[in-house]
TORPA-4810 file (N, C-alpha, C, O; in nm, 3 decimals):
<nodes>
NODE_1_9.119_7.080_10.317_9.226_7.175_10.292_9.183_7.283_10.194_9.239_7.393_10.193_X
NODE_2_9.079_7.252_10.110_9.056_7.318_9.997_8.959_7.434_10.064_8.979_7.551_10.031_X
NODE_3_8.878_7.409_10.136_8.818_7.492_10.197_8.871_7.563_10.318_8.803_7.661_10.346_X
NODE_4_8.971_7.542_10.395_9.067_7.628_10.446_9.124_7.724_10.425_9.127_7.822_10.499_X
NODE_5_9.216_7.703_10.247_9.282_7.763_10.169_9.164_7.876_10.118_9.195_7.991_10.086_X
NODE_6_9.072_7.844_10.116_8.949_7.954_10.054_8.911_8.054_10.165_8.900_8.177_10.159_X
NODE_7_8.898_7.977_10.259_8.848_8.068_10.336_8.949_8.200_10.400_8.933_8.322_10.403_X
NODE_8_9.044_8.123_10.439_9.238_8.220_10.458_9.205_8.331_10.346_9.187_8.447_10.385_X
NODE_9_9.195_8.301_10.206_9.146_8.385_10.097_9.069_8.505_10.098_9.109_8.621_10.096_X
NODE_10_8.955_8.461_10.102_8.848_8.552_10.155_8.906_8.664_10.240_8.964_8.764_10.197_X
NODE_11_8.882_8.631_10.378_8.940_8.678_10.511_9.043_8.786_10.469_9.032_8.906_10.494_X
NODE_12_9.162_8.717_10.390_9.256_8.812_10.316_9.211_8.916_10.236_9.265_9.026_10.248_X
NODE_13_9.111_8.897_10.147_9.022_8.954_10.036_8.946_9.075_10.136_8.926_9.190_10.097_X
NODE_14_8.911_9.025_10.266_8.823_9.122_10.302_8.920_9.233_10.368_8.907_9.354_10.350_X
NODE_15_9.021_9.170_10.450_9.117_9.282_10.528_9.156_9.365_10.434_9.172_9.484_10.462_X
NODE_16_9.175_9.327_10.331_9.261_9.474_10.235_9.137_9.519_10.157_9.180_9.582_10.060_X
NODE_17_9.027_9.516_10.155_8.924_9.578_10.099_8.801_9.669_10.235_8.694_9.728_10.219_X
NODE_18_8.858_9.650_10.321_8.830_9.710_10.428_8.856_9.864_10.461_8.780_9.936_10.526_X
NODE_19_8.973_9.901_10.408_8.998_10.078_10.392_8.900_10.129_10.307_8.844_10.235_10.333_X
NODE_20_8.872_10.053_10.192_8.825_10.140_10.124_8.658_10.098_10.121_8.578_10.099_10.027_X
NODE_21_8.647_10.073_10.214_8.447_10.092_10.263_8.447_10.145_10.404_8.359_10.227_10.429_X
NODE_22_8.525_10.115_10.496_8.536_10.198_10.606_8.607_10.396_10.565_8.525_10.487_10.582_X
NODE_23_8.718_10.424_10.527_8.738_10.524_10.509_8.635_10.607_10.350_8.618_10.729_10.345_X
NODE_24_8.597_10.540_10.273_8.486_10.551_10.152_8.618_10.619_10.039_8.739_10.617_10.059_X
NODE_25_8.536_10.681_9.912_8.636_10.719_9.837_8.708_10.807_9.854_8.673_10.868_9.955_X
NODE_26_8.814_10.862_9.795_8.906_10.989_9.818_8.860_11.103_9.724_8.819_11.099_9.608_X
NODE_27_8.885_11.241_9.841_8.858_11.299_9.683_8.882_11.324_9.623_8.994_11.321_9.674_X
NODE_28_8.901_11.361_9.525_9.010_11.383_9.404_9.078_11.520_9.366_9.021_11.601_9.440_X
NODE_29_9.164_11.584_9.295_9.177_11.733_9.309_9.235_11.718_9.167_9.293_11.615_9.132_X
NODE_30_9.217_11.835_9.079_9.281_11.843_8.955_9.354_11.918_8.960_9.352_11.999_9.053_X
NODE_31_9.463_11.921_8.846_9.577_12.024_8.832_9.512_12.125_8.753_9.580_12.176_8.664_X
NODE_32_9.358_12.175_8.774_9.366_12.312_8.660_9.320_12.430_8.807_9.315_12.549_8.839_X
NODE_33_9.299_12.311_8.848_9.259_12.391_9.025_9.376_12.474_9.122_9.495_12.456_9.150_X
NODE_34_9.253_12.592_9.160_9.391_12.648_9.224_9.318_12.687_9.381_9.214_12.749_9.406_X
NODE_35_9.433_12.614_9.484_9.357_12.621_9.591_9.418_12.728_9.682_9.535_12.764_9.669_X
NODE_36_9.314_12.792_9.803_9.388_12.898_9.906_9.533_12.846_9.965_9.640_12.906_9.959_X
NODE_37_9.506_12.711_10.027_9.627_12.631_10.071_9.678_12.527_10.044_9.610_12.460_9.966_X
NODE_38_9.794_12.470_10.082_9.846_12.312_10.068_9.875_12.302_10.222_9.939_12.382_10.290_X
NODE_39_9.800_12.162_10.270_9.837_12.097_10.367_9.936_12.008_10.376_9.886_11.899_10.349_X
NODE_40_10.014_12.000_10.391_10.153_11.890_10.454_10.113_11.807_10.543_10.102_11.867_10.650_X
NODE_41_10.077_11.661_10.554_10.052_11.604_10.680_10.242_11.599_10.714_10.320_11.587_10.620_X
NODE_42_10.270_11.605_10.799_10.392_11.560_10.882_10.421_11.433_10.912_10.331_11.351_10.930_X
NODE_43_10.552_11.401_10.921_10.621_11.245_10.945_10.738_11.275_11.036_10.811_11.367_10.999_X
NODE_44_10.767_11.217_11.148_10.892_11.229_11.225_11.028_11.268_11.128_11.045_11.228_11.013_X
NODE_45_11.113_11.354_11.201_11.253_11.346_11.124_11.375_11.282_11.175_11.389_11.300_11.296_X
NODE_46_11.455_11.221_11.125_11.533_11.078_11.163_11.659_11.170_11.250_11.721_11.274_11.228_X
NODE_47_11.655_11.084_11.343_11.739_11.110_11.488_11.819_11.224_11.510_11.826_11.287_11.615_X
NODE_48_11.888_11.251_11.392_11.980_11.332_11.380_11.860_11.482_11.358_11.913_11.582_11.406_X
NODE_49_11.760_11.505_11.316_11.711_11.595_11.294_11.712_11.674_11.158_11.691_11.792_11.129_X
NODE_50_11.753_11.534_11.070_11.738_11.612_10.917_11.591_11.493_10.858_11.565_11.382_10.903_X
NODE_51_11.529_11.561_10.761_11.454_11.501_10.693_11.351_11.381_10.670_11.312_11.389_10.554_X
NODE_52_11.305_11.297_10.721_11.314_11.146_10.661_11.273_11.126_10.520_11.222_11.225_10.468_X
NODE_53_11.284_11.030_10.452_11.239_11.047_10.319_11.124_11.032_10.267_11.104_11.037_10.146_X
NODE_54_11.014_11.007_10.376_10.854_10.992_10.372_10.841_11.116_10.355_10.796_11.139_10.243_X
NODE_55_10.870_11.255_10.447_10.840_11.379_10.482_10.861_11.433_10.357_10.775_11.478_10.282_X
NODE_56_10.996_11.426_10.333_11.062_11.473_10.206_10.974_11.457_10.099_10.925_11.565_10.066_X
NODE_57_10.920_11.320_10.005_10.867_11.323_9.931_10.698_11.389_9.953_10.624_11.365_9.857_X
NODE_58_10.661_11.436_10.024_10.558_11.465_10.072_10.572_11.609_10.040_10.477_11.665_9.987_X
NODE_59_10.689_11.680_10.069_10.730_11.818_10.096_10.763_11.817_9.914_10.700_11.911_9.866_X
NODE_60_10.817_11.764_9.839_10.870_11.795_9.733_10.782_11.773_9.652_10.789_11.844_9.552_X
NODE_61_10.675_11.682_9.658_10.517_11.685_9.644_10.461_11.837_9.594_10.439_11.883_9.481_X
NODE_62_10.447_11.896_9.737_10.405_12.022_9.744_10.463_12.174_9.664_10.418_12.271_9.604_X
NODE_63_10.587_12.120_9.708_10.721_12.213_9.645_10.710_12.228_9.498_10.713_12.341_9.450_X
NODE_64_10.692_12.091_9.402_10.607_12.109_9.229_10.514_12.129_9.256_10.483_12.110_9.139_X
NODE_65_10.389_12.161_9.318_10.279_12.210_9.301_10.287_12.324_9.283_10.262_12.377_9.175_X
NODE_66_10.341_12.416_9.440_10.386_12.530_9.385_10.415_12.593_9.325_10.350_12.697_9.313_X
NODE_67_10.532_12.570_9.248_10.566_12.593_9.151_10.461_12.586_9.040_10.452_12.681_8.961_X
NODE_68_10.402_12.507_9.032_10.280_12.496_8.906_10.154_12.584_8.929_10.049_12.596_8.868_X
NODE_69_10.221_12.659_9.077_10.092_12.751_9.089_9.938_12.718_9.149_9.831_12.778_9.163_X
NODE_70_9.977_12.626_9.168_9.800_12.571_9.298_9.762_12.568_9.347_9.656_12.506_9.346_X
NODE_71_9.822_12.651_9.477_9.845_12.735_9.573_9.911_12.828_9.624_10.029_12.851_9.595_X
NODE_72_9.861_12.876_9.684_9.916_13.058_9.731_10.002_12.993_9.867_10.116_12.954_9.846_X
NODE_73_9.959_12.986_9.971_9.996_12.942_10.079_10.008_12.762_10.140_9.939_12.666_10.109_X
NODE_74_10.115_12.772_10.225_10.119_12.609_10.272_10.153_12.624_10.436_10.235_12.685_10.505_X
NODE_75_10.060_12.549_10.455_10.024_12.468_10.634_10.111_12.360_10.665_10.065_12.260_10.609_X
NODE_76_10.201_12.336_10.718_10.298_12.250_10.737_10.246_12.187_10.889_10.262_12.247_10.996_X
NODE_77_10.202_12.097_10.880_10.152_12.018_11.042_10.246_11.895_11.107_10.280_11.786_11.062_X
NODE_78_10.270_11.956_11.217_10.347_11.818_11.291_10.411_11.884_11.410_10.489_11.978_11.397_X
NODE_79_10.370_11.818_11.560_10.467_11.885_11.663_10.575_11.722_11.654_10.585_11.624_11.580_X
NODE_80_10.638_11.777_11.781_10.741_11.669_11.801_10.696_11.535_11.861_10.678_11.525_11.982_X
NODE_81_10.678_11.427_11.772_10.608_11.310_11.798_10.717_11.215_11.835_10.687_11.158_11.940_X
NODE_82_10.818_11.182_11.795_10.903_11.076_11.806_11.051_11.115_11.871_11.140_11.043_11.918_X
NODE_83_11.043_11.233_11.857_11.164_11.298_11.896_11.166_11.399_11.940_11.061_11.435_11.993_X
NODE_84_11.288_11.497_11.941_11.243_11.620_11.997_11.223_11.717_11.870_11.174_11.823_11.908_X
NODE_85_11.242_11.715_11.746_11.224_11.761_11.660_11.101_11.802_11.601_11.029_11.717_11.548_X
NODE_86_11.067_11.928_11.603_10.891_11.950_11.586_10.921_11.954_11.399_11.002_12.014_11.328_X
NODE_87_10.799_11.846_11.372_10.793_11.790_11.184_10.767_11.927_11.138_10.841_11.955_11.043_X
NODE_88_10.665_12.050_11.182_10.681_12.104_11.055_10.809_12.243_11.090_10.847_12.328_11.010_X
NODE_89_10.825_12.236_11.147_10.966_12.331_11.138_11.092_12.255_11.035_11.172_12.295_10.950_X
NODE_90_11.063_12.152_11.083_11.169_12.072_10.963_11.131_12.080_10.835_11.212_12.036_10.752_X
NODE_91_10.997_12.139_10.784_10.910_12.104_10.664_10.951_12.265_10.659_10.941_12.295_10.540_X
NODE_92_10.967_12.308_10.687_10.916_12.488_10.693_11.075_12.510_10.633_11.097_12.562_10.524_X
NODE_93_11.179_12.461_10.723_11.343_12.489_10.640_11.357_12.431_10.547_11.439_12.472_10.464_X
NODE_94_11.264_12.284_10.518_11.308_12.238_10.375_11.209_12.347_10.255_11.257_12.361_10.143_X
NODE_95_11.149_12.379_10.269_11.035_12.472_10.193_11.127_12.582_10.161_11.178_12.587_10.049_X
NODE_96_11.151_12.668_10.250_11.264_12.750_10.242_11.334_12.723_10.164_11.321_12.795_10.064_X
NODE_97_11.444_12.615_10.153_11.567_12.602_10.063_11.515_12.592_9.944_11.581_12.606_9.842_X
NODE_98_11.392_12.567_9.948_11.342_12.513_9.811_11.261_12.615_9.767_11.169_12.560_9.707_X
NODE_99_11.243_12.764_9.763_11.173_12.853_9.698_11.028_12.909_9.736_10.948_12.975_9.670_X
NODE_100_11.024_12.852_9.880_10.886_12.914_9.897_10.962_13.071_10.008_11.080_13.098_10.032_X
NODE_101_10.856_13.128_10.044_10.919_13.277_10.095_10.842_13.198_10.263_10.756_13.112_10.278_X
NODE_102_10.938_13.292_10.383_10.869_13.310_10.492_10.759_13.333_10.474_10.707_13.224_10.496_X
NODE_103_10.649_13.426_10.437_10.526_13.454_10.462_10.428_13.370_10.369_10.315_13.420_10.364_X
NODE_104_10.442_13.265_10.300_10.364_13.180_10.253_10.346_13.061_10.348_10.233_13.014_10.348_X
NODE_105_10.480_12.973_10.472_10.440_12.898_10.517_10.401_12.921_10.677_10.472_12.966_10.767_X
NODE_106_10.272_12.877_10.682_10.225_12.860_10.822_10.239_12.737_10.909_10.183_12.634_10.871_X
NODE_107_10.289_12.735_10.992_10.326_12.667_11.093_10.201_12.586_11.183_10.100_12.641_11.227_X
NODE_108_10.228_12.476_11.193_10.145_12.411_11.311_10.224_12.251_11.350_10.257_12.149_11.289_X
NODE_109_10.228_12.320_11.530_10.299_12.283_11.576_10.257_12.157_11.674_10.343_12.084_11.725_X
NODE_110_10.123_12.141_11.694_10.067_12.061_11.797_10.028_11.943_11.768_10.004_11.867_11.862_X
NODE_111_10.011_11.896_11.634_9.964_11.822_11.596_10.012_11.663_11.622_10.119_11.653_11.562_X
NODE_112_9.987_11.566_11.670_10.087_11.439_11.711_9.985_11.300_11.612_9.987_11.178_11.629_X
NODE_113_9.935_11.352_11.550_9.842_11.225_11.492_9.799_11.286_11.346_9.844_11.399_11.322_X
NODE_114_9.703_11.215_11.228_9.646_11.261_11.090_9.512_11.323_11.156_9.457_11.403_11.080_X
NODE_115_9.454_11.305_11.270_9.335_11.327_11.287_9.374_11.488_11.351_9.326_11.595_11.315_X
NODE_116_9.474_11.464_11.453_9.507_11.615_11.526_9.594_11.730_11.345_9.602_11.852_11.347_X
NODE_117_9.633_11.655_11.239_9.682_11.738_11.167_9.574_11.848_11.095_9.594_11.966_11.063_X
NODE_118_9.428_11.749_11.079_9.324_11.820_11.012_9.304_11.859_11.117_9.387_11.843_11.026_X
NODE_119_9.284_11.895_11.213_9.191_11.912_11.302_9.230_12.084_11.342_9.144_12.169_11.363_X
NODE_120_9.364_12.104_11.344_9.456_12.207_11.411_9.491_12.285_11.208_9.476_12.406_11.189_X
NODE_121_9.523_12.218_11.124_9.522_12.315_10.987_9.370_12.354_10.973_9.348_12.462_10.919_X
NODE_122_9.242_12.265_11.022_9.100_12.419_10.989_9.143_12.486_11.090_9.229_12.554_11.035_X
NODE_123_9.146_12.526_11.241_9.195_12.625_11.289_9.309_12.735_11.198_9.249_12.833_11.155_X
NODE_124_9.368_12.734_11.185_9.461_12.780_11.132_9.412_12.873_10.984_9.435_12.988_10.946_X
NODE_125_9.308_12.715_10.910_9.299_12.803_10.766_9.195_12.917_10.823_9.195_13.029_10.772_X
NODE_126_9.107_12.882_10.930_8.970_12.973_10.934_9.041_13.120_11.009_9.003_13.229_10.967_X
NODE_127_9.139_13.116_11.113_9.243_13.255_11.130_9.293_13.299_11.042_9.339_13.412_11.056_X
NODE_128_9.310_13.221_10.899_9.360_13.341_10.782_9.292_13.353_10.685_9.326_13.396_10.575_X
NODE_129_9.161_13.304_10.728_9.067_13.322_10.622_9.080_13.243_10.455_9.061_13.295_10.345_X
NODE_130_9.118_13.104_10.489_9.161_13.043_10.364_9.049_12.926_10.385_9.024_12.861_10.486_X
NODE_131_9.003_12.923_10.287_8.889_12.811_10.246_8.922_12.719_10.148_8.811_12.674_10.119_X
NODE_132_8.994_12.667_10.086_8.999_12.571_9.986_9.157_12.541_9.978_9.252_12.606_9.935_X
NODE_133_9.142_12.380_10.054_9.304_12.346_10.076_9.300_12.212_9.959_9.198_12.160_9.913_X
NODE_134_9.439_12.178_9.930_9.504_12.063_9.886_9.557_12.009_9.988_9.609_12.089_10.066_X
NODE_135_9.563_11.867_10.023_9.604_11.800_10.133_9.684_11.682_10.073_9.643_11.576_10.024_X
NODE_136_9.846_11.743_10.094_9.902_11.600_10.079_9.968_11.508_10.129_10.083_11.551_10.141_X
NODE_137_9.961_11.409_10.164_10.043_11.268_10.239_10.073_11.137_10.165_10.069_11.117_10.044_X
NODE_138_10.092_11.083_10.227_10.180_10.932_10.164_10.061_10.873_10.054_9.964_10.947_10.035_X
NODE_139_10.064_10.777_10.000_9.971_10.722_9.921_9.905_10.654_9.994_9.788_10.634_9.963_X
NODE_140_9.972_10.577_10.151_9.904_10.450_10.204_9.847_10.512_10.325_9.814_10.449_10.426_X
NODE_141_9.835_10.668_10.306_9.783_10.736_10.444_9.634_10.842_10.389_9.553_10.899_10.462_X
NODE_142_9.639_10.838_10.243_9.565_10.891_10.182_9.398_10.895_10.253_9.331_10.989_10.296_X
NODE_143_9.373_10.764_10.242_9.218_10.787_10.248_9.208_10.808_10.449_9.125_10.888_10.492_X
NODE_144_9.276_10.751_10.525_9.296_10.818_10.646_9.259_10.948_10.642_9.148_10.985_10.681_X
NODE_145_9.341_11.022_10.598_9.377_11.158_10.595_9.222_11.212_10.520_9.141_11.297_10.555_X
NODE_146_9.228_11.136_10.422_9.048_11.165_10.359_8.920_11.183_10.429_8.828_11.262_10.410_X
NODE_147_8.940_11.077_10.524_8.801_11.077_10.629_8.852_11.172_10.745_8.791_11.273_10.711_X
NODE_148_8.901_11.199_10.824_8.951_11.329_10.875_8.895_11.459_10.809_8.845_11.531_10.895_X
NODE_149_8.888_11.508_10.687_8.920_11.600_10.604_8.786_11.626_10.599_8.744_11.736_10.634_X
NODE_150_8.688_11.511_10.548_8.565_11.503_10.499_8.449_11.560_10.692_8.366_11.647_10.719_X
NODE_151_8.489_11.494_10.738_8.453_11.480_10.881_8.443_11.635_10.962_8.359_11.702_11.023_X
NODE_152_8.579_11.643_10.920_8.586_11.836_10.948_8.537_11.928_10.841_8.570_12.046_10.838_X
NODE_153_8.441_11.862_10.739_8.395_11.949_10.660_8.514_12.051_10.609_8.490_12.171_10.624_X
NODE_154_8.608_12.023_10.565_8.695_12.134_10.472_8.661_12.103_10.310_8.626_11.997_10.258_X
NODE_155_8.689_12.262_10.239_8.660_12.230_10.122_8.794_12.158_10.076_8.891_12.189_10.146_X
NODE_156_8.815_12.090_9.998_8.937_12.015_10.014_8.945_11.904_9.887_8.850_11.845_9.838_X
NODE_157_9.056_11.896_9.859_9.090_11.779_9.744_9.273_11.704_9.773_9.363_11.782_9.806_X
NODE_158_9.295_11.596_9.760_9.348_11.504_9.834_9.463_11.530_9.735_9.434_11.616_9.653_X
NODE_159_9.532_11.501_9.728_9.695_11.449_9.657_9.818_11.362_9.711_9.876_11.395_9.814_X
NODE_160_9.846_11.274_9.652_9.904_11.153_9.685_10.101_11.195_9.708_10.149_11.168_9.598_X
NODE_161_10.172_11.226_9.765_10.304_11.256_9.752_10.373_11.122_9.689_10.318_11.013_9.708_X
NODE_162_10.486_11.131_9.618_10.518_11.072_9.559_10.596_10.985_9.626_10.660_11.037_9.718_X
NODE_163_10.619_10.810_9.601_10.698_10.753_9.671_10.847_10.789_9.745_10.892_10.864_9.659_X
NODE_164_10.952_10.783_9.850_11.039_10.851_9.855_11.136_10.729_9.772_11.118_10.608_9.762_X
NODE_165_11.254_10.826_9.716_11.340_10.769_9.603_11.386_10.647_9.629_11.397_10.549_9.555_X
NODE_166_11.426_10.671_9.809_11.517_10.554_9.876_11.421_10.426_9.882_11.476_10.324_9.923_X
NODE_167_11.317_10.418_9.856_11.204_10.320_9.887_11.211_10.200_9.828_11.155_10.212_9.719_X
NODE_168_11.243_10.111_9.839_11.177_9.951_9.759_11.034_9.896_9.730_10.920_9.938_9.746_X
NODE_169_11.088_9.792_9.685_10.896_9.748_9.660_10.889_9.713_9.804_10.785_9.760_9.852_X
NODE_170_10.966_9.642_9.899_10.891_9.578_10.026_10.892_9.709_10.115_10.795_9.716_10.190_X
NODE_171_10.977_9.808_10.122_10.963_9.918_10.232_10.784_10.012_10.195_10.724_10.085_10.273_X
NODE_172_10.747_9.974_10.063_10.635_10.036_10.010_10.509_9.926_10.080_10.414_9.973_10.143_X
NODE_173_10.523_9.817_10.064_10.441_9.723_10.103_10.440_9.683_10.228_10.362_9.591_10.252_X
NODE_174_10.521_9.739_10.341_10.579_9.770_10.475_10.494_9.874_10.507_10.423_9.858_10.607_X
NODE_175_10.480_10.019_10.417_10.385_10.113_10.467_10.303_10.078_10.480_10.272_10.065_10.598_X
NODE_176_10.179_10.023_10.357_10.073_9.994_10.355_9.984_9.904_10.441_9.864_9.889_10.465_X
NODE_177_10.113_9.848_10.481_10.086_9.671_10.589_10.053_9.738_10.738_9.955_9.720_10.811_X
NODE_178_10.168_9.822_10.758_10.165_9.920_10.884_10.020_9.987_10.888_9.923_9.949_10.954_X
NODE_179_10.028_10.080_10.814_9.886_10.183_10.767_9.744_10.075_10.843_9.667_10.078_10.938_X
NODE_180_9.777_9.989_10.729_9.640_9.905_10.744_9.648_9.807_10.899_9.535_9.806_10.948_X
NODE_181_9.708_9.759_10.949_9.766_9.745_11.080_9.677_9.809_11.192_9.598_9.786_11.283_X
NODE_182_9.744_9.905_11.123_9.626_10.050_11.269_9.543_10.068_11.203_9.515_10.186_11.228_X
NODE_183_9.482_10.037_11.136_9.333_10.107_11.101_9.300_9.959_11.141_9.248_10.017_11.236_X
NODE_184_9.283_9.856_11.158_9.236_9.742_11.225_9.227_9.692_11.338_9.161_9.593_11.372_X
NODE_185_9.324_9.791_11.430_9.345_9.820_11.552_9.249_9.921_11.621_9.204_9.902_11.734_X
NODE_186_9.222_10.029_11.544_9.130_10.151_11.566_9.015_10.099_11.536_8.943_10.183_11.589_X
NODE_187_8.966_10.047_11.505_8.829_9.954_11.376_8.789_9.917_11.513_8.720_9.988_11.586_X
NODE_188_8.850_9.770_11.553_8.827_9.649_11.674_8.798_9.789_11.804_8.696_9.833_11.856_X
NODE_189_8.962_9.827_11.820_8.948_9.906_11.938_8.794_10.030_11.942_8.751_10.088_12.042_X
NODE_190_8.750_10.039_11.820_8.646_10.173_11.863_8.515_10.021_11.817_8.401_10.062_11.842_X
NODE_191_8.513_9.916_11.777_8.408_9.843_11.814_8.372_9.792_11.943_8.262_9.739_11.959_X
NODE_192_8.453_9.804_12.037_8.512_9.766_12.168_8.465_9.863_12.259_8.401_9.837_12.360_X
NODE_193_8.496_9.969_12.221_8.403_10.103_12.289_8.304_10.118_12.288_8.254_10.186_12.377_X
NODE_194_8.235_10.069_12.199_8.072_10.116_12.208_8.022_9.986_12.264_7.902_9.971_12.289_X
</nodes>
């Protein structure tokens, strides 16, 4: 039993230490830095077509940055993944209410995944000639979003959005479980491919 219980251990020990040697470190970004853009990864908006509170804290994330001046412009990424509601148009009216002007946020609309979000904001930054983004998403989507980023060669530094208010400890430990879920799924499934 004793060696059962150890080994269950391990196994456990290795699955959650697995993001962070497969995706490697994040990179880091300081607040004295001031970048061309802020990236928004996108999150579905709940049925009705207002908000969810992942997006939100992600968006209000960005929204104090702004304000603190760390960027000039913001890339809002997300087409309509879950619904009919395209994420960054929903990101683009909450930005709005919240003090950014029409001609600071750029739109991208195609995006249905973290890999299609980087992939479609360098398009976008290299048409307006912006080289040095801030990229921010959930905490448990972070280093995802990291290897994407790194991969497409952007100059780039990461930022974590802040938990959303409505959140618990288990809806937090629900993300992370999820997150890591599919990255173990993608792992097997692309060992499977080759």
């Amino acid at each position: 039993k004793w060696r059962d219980s150890m080994l269950i251990m391990v196994i456990l020990v290795l699955l959650f230490l697995l993001p962070f040697f497969y995706f490697g470190p994040i990179q880091k970004s300081s607040t004295q830095a001031c970048y061309d853009v802020c990236i928004v990864l996108g999150y579905p908006a709940k049925k009705e077509g207002t908000i969810h509170p992942i997006l939100q804290a992600r968006m209000d994330t960005a929204i104090r940055l702004y304000h603190q001046g760390i960027f000039k412009k913001i890339i809002v990424s997300g087409g309509a993944v879950k619904n009919e509601y395209i994420e960054a148009e929903v990101m683009k009216a909450y930005a709005l209410q919240h003090g950014l002007k029409e001609s600071q946020i750029l739109l991208e609309t195609k995006a249905r995944n973290t890999y299609g979000n980087i992939q479609y904001a360098k398009q976008i930054m290299a048409q307006h000639r912006l080289n040095t983004a801030i990229i921010i998403t959930s905490p448990w989507q972070l280093r995802k979003a990291n290897r994407f980023a790194k991969e497409a060669k952007l100059n780039y530094a990461m930022w974590p959005s802040m938990y959303p208010k409505t959140f618990t400890l288990f809806h937090i430990l629900g993300a992370y479980l999820y997150s890591y879920l599919n990255l173990y799924r993608n792992f097997i499934y692309a060992l499977i491919k080759k």
